[in-house]
C-alpha positions in Angstrom: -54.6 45.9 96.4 -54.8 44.2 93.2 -53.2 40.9 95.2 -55.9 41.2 97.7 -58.4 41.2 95.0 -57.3 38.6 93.4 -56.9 36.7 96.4 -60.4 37.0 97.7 -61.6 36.2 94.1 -59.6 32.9 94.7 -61.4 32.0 98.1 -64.8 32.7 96.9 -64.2 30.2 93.9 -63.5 27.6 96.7 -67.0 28.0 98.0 -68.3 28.5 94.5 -66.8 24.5 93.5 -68.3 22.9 96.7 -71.6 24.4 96.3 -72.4 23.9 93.1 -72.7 20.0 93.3 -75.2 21.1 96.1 -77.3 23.2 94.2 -77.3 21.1 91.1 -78.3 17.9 93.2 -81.1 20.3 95.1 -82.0 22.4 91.4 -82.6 18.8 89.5 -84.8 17.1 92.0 -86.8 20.0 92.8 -87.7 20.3 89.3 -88.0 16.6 88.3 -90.6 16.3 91.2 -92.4 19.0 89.4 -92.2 18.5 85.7 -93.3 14.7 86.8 -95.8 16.0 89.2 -97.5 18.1 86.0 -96.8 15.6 83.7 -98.1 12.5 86.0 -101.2 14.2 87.5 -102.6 17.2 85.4 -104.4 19.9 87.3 -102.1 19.7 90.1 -100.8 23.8 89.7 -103.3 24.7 91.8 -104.8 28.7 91.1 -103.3 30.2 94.1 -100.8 27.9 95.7 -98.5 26.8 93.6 -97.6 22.9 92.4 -100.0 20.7 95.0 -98.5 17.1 96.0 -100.9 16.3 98.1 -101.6 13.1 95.9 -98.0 12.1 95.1 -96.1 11.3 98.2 -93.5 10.1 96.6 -92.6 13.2 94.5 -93.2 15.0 97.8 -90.6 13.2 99.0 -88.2 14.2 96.5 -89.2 17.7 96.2 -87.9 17.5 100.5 -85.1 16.1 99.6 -84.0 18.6 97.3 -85.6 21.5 99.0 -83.2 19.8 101.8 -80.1 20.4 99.6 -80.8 23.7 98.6 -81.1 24.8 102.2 -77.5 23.3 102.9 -75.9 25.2 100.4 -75.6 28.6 101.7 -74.0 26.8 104.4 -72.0 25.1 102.3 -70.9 28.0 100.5 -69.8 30.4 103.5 -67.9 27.5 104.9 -65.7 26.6 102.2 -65.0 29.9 101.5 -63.9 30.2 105.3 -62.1 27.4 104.1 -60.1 28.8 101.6 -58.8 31.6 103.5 -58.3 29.8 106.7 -57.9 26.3 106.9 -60.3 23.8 108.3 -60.8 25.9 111.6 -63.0 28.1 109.5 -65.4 25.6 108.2 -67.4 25.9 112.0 -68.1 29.5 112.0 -68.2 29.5 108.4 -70.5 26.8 107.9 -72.5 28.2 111.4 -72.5 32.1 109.4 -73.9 30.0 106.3 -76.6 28.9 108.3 -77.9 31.8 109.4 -77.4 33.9 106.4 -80.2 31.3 105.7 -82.4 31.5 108.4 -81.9 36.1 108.7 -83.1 35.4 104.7 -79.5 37.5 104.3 -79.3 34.8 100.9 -76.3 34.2 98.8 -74.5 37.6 99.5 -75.1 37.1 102.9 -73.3 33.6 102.8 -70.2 35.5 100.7 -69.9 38.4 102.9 -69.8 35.9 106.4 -67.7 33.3 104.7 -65.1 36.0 104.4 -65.8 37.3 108.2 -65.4 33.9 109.2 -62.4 33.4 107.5 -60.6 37.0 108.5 -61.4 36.1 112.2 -60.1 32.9 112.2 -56.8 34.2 110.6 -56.8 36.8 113.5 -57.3 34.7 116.1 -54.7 32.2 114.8 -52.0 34.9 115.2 -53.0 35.1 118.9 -49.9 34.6 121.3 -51.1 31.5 123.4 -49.6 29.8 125.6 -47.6 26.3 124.7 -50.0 24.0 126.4 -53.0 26.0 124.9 -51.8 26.5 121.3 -53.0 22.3 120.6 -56.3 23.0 121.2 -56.7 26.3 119.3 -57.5 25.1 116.1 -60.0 22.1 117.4 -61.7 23.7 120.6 -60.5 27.5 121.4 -61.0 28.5 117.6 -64.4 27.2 116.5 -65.9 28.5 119.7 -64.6 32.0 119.7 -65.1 32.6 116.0 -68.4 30.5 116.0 -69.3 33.2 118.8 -68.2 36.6 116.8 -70.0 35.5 113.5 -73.4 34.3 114.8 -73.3 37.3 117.1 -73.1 38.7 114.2 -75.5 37.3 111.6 -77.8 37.7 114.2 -77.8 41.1 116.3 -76.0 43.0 113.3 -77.3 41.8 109.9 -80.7 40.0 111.3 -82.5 43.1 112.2 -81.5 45.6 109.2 -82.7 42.8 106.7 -85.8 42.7 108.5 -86.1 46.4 108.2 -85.0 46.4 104.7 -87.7 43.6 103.9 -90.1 46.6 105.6 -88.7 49.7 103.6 -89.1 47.9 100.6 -92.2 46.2 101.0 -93.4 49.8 101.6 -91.5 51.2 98.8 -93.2 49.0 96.3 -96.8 49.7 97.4 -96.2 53.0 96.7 -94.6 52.3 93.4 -97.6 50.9 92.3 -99.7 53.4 91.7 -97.7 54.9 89.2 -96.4 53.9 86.0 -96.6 50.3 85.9 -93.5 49.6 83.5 -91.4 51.4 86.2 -92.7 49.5 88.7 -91.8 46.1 86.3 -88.4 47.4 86.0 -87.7 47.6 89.6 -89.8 44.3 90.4 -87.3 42.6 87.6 -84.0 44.4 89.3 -84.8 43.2 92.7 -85.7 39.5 91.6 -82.6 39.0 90.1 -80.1 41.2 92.4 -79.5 38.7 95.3 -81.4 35.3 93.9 -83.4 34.6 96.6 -82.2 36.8 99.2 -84.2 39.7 100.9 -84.5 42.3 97.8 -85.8 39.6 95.8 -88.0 37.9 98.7 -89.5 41.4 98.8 -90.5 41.4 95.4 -91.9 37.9 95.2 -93.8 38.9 98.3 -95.4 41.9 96.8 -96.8 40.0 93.9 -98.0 37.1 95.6 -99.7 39.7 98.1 -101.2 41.2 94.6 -102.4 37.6 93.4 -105.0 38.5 96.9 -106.1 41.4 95.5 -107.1 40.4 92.2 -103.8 42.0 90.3 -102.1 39.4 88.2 -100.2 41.1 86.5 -97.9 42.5 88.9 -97.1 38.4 89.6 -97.1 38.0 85.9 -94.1 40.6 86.1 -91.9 38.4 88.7 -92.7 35.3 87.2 -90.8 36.0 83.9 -88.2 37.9 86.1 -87.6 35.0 88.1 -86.7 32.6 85.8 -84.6 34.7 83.6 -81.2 34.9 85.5 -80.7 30.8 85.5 -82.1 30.3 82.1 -80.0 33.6 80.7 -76.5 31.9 81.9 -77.2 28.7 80.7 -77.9 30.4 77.3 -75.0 32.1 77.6 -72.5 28.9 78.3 -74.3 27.5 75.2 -73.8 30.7 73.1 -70.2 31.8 74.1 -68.7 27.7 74.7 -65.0 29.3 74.7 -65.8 32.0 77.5 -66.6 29.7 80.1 -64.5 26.9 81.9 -66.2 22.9 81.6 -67.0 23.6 85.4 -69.4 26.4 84.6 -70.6 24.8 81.2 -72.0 21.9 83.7 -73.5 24.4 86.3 -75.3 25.9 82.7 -77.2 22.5 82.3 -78.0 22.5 85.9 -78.9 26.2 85.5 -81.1 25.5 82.3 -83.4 22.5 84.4 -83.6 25.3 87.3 -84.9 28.1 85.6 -87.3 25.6 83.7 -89.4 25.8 87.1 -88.6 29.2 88.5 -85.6 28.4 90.9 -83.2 31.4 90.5 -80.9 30.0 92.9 -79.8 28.3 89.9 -77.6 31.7 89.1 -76.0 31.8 92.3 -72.5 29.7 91.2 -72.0 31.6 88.7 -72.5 34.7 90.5 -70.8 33.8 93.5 -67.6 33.3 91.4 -68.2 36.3 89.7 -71.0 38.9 91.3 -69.4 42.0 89.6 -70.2 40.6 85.9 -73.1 38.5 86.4 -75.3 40.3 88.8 -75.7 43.5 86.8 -75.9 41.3 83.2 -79.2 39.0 84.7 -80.7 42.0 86.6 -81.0 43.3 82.9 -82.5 40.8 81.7 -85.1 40.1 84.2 -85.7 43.9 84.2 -86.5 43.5 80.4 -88.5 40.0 80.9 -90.6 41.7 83.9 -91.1 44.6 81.5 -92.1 43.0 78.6 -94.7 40.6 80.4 -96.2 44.0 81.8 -96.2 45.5 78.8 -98.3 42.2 77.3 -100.6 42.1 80.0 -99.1 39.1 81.5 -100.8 37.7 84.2 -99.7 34.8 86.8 -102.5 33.6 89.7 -99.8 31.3 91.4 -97.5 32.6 93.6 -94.4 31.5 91.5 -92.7 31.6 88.2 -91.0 30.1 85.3 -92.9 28.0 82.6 -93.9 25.7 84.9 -96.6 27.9 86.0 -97.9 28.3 82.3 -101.6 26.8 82.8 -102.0 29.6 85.5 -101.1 31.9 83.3 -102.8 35.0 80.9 -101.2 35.6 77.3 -99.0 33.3 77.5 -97.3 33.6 74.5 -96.4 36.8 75.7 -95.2 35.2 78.9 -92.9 32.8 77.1 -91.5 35.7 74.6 -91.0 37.5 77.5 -89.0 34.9 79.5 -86.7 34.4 76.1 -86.2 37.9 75.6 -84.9 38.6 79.2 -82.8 35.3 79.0 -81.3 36.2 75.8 -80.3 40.1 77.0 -78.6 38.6 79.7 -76.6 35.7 77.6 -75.9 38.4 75.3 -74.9 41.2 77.9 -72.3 38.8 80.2 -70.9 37.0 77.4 -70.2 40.9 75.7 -68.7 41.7 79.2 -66.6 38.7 79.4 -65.1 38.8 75.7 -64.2 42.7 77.1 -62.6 41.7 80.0 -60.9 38.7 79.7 -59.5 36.1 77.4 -61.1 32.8 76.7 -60.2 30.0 79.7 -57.9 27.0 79.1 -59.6 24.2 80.4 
């Protein structure tokens, strides 16, 4: 069992090294297009839509471009971990499952859990007694078919449709919520930002507080803002804070991280996660609870529908807004770099 473990831990660190060049190259240009679009034409956060580049084409294109890369890499990361288990005839169905873990919303565990399908099928189907003349075309026709088949039947008729009705149930869930005690509802709206990094449970919770920004309530906004940029700016704190707990490789994808959660991308969280989801998810869901929490508690309130100090001109209290987003980034630097010193020595490289 322990083997098995360890092996799948090995084949989701192959997916983890390909994408993070990916998400780094689609992290950066995202946010220089917008730290130059607020620098280079002040006013342009509009009140309700976010960062408007409606007068700088060229950042627009740049912002594309990255937005383009960031879209590639749940692809990117499903298919080399398909790789890693099977060879190249799993990059097509694991590259295909990447694709639409993207478009179902299913995010980055969606992308983890079908670039391991992708890869068990294809070791199944490579066992397959075929006949002589057939067995050459297995790997380059008969393979990526059959398997491209089973996972995108897959991603679509059996994950599609309970995502959809999760994004429902929570959506619904939430409204309820917020009637009540409104730290309890920050708590939950911080959990579900950071759980999956831009997958359904967090798409939920953005989705609730932008509806909110409609009806006049900023502060349930002002909540997910802090929560959203706490996971990527928490890790990068922590590679700065802890240097010996964490390899070069994830001291680079901490720089990448930092420039991410500078303009509310929590994507920027997913490589380390992805590597290591039973650490890291639990130690930045923390801290975005206590960043939602805290900005609740101030009376933060955030009229654009999006997060991180970028959106600080839209924003009320904000120097409770920025303690906020430093206290939830520095109880998760604190809380994974305590879990890692418990439960594991320092790396070599």
């Amino acid at each position: 069992m322990k083997q098995a473990l360890r092996q799948h831990k090995q084949y989701l660190l192959t997916g983890v090294s390909y994408v993070i060049p990916m998400i780094a190259c689609g992290g950066i240009l995202i946010a220089t297009a917008i730290a130059l679009l607020t620098m280079l034409h002040p006013g342009s956060m509009t009140p309700t839509g976010g960062p408007d580049f409606s007068t700088a084409p060229t950042l627009k294109m740049i912002l594309d471009i990255g937005d383009a890369a960031f879209k590639m890499a749940m692809p990117v990361l499903a298919g080399f971990i398909a790789y890693g288990m099977a060879g190249k005839p799993g990059l097509v169905p694991g590259l295909l499952g990447g694709y639409l873990a993207g478009t179902t919303n299913a995010g980055f565990l969606g992308a983890l859990l079908v670039g391991l399908l992708a890869g068990h099928v294809v070791n199944l189907l490579k066992k397959l007694p075929v006949h002589k003349y057939v067995r050459p075309i297995m790997p380059i026709l008969i393979i990526p078919i059959v398997s491209g088949l089973i996972v995108g039947t897959v991603m679509l008729k059996v994950v599609g449709a309970p995502i959809a009705e999760l994004m429902k149930f929570l959506g619904a869930w939430l409204q309820s919520l917020s009637g009540g005690n409104a730290v309890a509802l920050a708590a939950v709206l911080g959990a579900m930002i950071a759980f999956d990094m831009g997958g359904p449970v967090n798409k939920a919770a953005f989705f609730f507080g932008a509806a909110m920004i409609k009806e006049g309530n900023f502060a349930v906004m002002g909540a997910c803002a802090a929560a959203i940029c706490t996971p990527p700016l928490g890790l990068a704190f922590a590679t700065f804070l802890g240097r010996r707990l964490w390899t070069d490789e994830q001291k680079e994808s901490g720089i990448a991280a930092l420039g991410m959660g500078l303009i509310g991308i929590t994507e920027g969280a997913i490589p380390f996660a992805a590597g290591d989801p039973v650490r890291v998810i639990p130690s930045i869901m923390l801290g975005s609870m206590v960043a939602a929490v805290v900005a609740m508690l101030g009376g933060v309130g955030d009229h654009a529908p999006h997060g991180g100090p970028i959106v600080l001109p839209v924003v009320d209290h904000r120097l409770v807004y920025v303690a906020a987003i430093v206290a939830g980034s520095l109880v998760t630097a604190l809380a994974i770099n305590a879990v890692k010193r418990l439960t594991e020595k320092a790396p070599t490289s």
